[in-house]
C-alpha positions as CSV (number, residue, x, y, z in Angstrom):
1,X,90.8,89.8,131.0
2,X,87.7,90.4,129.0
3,X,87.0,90.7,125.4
4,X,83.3,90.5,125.4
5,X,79.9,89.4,126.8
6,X,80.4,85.5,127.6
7,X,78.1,84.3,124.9
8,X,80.8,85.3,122.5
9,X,83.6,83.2,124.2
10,X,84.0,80.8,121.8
11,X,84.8,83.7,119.0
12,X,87.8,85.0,121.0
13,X,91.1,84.4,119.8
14,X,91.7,83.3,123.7
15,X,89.1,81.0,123.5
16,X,90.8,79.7,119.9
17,X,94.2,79.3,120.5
18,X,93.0,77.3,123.5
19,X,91.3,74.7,122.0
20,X,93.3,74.2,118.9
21,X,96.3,74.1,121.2
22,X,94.6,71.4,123.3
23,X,93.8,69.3,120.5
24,X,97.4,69.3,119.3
25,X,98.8,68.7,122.1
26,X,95.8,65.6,123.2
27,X,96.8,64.4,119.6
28,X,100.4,64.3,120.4
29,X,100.1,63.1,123.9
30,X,97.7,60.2,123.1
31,X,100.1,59.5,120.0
32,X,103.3,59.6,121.9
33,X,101.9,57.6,125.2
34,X,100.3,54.4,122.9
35,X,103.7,54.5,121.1
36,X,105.2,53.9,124.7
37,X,102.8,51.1,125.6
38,X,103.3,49.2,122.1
39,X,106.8,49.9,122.2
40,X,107.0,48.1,125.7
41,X,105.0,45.5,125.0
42,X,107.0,44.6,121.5
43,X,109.8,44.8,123.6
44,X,108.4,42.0,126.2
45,X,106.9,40.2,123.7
46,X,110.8,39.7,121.6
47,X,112.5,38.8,125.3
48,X,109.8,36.2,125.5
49,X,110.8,35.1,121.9
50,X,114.3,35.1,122.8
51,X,113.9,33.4,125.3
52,X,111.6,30.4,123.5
53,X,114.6,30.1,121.2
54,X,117.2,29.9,123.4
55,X,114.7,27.2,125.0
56,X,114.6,25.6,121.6
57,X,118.2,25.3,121.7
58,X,118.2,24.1,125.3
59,X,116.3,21.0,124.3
60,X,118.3,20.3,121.3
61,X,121.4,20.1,123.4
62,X,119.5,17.4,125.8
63,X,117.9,15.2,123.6
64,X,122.0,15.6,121.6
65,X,123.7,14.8,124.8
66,X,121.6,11.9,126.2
67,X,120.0,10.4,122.9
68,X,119.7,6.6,123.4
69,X,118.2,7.2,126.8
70,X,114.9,8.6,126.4
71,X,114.3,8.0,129.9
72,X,116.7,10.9,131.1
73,X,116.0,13.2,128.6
74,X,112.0,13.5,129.4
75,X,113.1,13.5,133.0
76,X,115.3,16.8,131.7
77,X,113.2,18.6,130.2
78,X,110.3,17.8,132.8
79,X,112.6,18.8,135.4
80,X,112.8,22.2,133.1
81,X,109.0,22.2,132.7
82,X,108.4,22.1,136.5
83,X,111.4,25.0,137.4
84,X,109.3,27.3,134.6
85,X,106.0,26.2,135.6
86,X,104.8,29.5,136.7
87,X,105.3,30.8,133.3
88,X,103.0,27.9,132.0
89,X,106.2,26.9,129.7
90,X,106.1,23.4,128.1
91,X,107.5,21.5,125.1
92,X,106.2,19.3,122.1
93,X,108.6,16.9,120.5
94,X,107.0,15.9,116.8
95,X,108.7,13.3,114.5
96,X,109.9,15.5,111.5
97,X,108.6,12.9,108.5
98,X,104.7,12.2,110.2
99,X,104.4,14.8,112.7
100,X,103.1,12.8,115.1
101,X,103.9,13.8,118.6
102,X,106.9,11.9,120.2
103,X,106.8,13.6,123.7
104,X,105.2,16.6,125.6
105,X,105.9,17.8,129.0
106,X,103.4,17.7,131.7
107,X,100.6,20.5,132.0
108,X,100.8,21.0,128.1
109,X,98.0,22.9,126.8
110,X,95.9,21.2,124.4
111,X,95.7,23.4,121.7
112,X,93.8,23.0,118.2
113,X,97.4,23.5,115.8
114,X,97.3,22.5,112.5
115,X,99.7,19.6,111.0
116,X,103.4,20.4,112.6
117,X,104.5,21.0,109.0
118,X,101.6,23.6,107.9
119,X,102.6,25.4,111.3
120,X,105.2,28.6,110.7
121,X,108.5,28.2,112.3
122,X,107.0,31.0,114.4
123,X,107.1,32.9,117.1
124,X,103.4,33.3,117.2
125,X,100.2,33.4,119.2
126,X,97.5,30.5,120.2
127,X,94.9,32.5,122.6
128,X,97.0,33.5,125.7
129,X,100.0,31.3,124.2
130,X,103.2,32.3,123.0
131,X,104.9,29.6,120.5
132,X,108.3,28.6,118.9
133,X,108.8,26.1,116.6
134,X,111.9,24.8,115.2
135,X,113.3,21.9,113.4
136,X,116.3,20.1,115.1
137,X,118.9,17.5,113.6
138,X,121.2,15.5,115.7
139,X,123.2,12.5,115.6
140,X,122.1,9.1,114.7
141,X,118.4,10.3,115.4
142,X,115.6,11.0,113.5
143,X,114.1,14.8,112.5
144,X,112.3,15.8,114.6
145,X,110.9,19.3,115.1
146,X,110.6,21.0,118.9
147,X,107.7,23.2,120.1
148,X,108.1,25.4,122.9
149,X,106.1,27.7,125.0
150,X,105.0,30.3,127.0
151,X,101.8,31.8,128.6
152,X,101.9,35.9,127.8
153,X,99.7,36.3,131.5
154,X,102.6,38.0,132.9
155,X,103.4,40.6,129.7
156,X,99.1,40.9,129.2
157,X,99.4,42.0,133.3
158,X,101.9,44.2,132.9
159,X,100.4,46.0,130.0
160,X,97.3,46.6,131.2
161,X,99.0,48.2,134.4
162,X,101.0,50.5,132.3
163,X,97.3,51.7,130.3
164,X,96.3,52.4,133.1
165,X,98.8,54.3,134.0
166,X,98.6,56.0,130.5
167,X,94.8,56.7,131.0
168,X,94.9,58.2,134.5
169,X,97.4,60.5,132.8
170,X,96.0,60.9,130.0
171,X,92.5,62.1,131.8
172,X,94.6,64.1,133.8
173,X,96.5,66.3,131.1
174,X,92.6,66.0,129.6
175,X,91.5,68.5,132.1
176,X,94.8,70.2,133.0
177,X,95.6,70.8,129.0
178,X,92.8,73.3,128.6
179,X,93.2,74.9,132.1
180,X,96.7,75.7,131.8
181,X,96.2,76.6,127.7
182,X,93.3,79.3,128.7
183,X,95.7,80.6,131.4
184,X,99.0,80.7,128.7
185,X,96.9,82.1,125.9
186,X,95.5,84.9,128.1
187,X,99.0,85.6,128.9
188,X,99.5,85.6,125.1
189,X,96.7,87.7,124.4
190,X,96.6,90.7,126.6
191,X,98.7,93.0,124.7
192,X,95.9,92.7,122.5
193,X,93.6,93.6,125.3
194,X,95.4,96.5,125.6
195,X,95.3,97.1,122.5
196,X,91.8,96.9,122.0
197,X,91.1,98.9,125.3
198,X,93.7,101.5,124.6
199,X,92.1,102.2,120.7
200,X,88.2,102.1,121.6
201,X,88.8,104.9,124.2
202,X,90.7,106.8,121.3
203,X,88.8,110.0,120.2
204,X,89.7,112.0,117.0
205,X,90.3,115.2,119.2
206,X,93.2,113.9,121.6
207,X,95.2,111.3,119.7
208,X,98.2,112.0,121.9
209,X,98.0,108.3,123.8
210,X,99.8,105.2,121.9
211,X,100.3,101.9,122.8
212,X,103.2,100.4,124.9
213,X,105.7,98.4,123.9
214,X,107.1,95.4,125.6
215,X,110.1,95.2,123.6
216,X,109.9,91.8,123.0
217,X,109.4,92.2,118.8
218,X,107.0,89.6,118.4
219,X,104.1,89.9,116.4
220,X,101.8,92.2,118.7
221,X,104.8,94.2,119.1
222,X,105.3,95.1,115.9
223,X,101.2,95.6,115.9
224,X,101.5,98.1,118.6
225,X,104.2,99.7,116.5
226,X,102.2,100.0,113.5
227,X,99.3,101.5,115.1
228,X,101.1,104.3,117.0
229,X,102.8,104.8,113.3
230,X,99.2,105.1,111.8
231,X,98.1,107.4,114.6
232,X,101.1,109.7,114.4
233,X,100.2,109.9,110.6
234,X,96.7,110.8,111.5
235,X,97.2,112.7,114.4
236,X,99.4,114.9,111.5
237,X,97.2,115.2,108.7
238,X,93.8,116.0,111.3
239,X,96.2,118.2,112.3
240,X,96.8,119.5,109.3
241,X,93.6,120.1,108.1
242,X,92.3,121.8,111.5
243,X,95.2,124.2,110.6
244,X,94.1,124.3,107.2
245,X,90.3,124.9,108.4
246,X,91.5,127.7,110.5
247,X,93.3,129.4,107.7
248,X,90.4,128.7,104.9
249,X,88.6,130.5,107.9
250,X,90.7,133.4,108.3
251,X,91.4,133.9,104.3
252,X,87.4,134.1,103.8
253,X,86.8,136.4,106.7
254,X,89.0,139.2,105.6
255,X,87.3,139.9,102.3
256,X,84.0,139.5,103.6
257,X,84.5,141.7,106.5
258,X,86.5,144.4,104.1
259,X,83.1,143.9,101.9
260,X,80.7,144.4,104.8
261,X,82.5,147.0,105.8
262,X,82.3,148.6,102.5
263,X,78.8,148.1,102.2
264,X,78.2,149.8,105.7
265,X,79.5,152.7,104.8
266,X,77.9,153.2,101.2
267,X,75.0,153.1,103.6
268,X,75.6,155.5,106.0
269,X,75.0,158.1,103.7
270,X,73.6,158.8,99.8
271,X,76.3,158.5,97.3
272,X,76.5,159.4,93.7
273,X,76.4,156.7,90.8
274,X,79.7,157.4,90.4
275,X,80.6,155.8,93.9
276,X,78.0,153.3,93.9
277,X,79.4,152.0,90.6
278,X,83.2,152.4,92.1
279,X,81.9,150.4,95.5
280,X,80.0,147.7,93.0
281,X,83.6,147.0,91.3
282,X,85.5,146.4,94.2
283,X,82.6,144.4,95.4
284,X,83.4,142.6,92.3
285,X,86.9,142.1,92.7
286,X,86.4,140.9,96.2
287,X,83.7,138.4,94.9
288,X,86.1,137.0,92.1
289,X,88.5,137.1,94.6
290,X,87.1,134.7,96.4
291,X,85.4,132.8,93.9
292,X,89.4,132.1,93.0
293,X,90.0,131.0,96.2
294,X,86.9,128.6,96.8
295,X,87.7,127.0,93.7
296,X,91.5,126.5,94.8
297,X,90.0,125.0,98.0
298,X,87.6,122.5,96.4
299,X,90.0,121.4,94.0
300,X,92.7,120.5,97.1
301,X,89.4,118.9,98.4
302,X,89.1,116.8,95.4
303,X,92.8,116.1,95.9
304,X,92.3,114.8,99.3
305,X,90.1,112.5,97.9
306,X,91.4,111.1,95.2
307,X,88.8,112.6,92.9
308,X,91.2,114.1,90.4
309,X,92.4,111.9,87.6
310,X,94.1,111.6,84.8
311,X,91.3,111.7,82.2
312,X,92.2,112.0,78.6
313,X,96.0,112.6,76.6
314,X,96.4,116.5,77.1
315,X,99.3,117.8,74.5
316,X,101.3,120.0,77.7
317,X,103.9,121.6,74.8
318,X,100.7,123.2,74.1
319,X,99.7,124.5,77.2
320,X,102.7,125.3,77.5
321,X,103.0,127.6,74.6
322,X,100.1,129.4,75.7
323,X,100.6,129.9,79.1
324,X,103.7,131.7,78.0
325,X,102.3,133.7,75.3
326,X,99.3,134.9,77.5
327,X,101.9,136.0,80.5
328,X,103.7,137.7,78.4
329,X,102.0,140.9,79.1
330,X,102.4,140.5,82.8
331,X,106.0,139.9,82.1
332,X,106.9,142.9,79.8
333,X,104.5,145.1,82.2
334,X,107.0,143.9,85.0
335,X,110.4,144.2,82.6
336,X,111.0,140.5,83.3
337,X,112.1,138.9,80.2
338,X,109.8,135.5,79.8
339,X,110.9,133.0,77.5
340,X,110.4,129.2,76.4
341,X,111.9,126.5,75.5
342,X,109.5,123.3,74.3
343,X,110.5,120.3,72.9
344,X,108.6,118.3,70.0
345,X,104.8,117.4,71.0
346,X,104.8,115.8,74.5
347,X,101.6,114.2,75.4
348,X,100.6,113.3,79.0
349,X,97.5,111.9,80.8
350,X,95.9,114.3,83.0
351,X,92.8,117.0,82.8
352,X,93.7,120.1,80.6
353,X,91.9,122.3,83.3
354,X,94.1,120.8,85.8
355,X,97.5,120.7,84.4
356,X,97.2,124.1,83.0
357,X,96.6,125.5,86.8
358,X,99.8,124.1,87.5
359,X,101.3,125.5,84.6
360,X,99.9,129.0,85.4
361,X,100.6,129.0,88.9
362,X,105.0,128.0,88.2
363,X,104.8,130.9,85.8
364,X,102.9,133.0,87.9
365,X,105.2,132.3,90.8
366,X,108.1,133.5,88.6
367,X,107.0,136.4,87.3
368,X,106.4,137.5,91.1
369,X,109.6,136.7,92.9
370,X,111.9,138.1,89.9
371,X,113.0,141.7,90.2
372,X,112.7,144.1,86.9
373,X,115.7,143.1,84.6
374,X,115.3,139.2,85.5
375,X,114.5,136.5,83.2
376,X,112.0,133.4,83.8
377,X,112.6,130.1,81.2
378,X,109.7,127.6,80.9
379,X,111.5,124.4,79.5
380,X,109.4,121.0,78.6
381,X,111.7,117.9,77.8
382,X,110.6,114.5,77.0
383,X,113.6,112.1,76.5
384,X,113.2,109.5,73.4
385,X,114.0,106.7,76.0
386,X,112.6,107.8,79.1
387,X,109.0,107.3,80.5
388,X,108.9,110.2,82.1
389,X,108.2,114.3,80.9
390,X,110.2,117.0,82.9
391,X,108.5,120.1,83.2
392,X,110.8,123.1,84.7
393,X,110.0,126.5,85.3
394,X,113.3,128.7,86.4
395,X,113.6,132.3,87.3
396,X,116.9,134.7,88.5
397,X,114.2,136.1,91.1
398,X,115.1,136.3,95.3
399,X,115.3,133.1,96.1
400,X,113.5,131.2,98.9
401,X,115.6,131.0,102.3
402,X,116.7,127.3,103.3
403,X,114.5,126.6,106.3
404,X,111.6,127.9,104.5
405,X,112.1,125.5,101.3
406,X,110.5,122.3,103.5
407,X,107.4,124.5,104.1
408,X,106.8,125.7,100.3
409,X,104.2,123.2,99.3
410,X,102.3,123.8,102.9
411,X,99.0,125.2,102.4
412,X,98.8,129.1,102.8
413,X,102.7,128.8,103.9
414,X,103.9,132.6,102.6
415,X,107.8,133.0,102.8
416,X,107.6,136.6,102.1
417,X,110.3,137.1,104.6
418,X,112.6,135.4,102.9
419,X,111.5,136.4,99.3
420,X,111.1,139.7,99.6
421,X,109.0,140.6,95.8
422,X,110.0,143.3,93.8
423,X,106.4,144.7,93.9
424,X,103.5,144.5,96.1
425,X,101.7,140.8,94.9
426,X,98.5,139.3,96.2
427,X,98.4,135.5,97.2
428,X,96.6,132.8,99.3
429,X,99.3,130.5,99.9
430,X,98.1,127.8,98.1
431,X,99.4,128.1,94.8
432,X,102.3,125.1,95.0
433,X,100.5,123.3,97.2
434,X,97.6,123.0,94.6
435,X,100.4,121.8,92.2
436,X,101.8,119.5,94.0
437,X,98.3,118.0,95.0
438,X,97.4,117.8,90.9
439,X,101.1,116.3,90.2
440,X,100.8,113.4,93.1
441,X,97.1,112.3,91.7
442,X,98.5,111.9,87.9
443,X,101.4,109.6,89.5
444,X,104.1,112.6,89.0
445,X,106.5,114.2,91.6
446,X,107.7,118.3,92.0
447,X,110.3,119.4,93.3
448,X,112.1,123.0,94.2
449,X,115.3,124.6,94.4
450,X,116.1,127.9,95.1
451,X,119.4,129.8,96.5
452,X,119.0,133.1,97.9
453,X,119.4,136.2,95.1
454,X,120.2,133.8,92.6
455,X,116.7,132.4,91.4
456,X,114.3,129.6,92.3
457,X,113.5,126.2,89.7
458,X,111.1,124.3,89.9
459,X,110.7,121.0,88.1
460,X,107.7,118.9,87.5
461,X,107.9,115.1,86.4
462,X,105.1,113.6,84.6
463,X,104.6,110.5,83.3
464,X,104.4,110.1,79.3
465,X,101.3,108.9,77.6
466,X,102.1,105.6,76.1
């Protein structure tokens, strides 16, 4: 498995987890295997203690149970110096009020020991000696205080063969550790070789491949999972704009081939100023026309890039007001009866260009779909407690169908099947969709509900200016 030239090895993650690993587990190793030498050798070292004592006691019982015969009892306790002599044991009998020696076995080490009664009761170390000294009392005989001990040689050799032990396995898990650690953490890591190899050979024009899951829902797991989620989203939204590319296309290719058109036949032949004039306004219309539509395409641009925000407080009761007042031409023209209800002055943050679009483009909507002898209502509420201004604009128009309502704010979506307009209406498509694009970037939500011959509302929720 490769994640890059070799000279970058010791940036991989591979390479990372493998030594830190190591180290932890050397630390805990080293730790664990000392703990098991001093934990044997504290062990040997109280048996030997326990032994010196019980020796103590030995010689207390055979200078109690043959005092008056000194003669036997040195021969005792040589006899017990001789059976131990491979352990280098010996004893020290010291008079308790001088301290001057009374007796000591054969073979006893000369050792430089301070005054017997400066000396701890012990047990404790002289070079490769192990000591125990204790006072003794017994019957009709004077204090006296009994030294005992023992050479360590035996503990010492059997120490030093366990470290040895520890260090040939210690320099063995020191050069198996990192092996078998680069092996596990390759094993660890190649999902996310896969995933590296899978999303460099990714290409914005076929985002159809996505990364497998293992199932186990561990952490690279639920990687993989989050980066098939983010290219589903953007395999949808390039999707998305290719289709809306490829209707921006189509929408500004009919009126310029319509004008082109036009202007090929003014020229085929000399026309009066009467036609020239007549061709020059609908070569006017078309323009503005499309002017109209530009702009509605840069300002879903500026949508799409989060260019559009709320700028300054904008009184919307106002624009309200006039929106309604300069439709209501349009509205009497069509005999649709166009009326509003506002509330007291409701202030939002947003751009007055901006909001009044959306404003125009409900109304407009409703004017369209809503047969002569319907009504439209523009209501603005703003709720003393509530944060939030609602915005509604309501007609008794056709209706939009069910399974077209999910597709309303679609760009250049048209459900003209479903909504069948009292009178022949020009549009791009891109009227709600503009709205809801403006509504989103000033931190609002829209919303629509319709029923077939019964009307169409749409409600728009703004947040109030504080």
């Amino acid at each position: 498995m490769r994640f890059g030239p070799v000279e970058h090895l010791f940036r991989t993650l591979r390479f990372q987890l493998t030594f830190w690993n190591t180290i932890a587990i050397l630390v805990l190793i080293a730790a664990s295997l000392w703990g098991v030498r001093e934990g044997l050798r504290w062990t040997l070292l109280t048996e030997l203690d326990k032994a010196l004592v019980s020796d103590v006691k030995e010689v207390r019982g055979i200078i109690e149970r043959s005092w008056g015969d000194w003669e036997e009892i040195e021969a005792e306790l040589q006899v017990k110096a001789d059976s131990l002599n491979d352990r280098g044991w010996y004893v020290r009998i010291f008079s308790a009020e001088d301290g001057k020696q009374i007796w000591a076995s054969k073979k006893a080490p000369e050792l430089h020991m301070p005054m017997v009664k400066a000396v701890v009761p012990g047990p404790y170390n002289r070079g490769s000696i192990r000591l125990v000294q204790r006072p003794i009392t017994v019957a009709r005989a004077p204090a006296m205080v009994v030294r005992v001990g023992a050479t360590r040689d035996e503990i010492d050799k059997d120490i030093w063969r366990l470290t040895e032990m520890i260090l040939v396995a210690f320099a063995f898990i020191l050069v198996a550790a990192p092996l078998i650690g680069y092996w596990l953490a390759g094993r660890a890591t190649r999902p996310l070789a896969t995933i590296l190899h899978t999303t460099a050979r990714l290409h914005p024009d076929n985002l159809s491949e996505r990364l497998p899951l293992r199932g186990s829902g561990d952490e690279l797991d639920r990687l993989s999972a989050t980066i098939n989620g983010m290219l589903d989203r953007l395999a949808a939204h390039l999707e998305q704009q290719r289709v809306f590319v490829a209707n921006a296309a189509h929408e500004l290719r009919s009126p310029l081939a319509a004008m082109r058109t036009s202007v090929e036949v003014a020229l085929e032949r000399d026309r009066t100023p009467i036609e020239y004039r007549d061709l020059l306004a609908e070569l006017v219309e078309q323009c503005a026309a499309l002017a109209s539509l530009i702009n509605h395409l840069l300002l879903l641009a500026e949508g799409d890039a989060g260019l559009l925000q709320a700028e300054s407080p904008v009184r919307l009761d106002q624009l309200a007001s006039r929106a309604v007042d300069m439709f209501q031409g349009i509205a009497e023209q069509r005999d649709v009866e166009l009326r509003s209800k506002t509330a007291d002055p409701v202030t939002v943050r947003g751009n007055p260009v901006h909001l009044r679009e959306v404003i125009h483009n409900l109304i407009d909507n409703a004017l369209k779909f809503t047969p002569p002898g319907g009504s439209a209502l523009v209501e603005l509420s703003a709720p003393p407690n509530s944060e939030q201004v609602e915005l509604r604009v309501s007609d008794t128009g056709v209706g939009i169908a069910p399974e077209d309502l999910p597709n309303v704010f679609e760009r250049f979506f048209r459900a003209d099947k479903s909504r069948q307009r009292a009178q022949p209406t020009e549009g791009n498509g891109l009227g709600l969709c503009i709205c809801q694009s403006i509504v989103n970037a000033y931190g609002g939500r829209i919303s629509i509900a319709s029923k077939v011959g019964q009307g169409t509302t749409v409600t728009v929720s703004l947040p109030a200016n504080s």
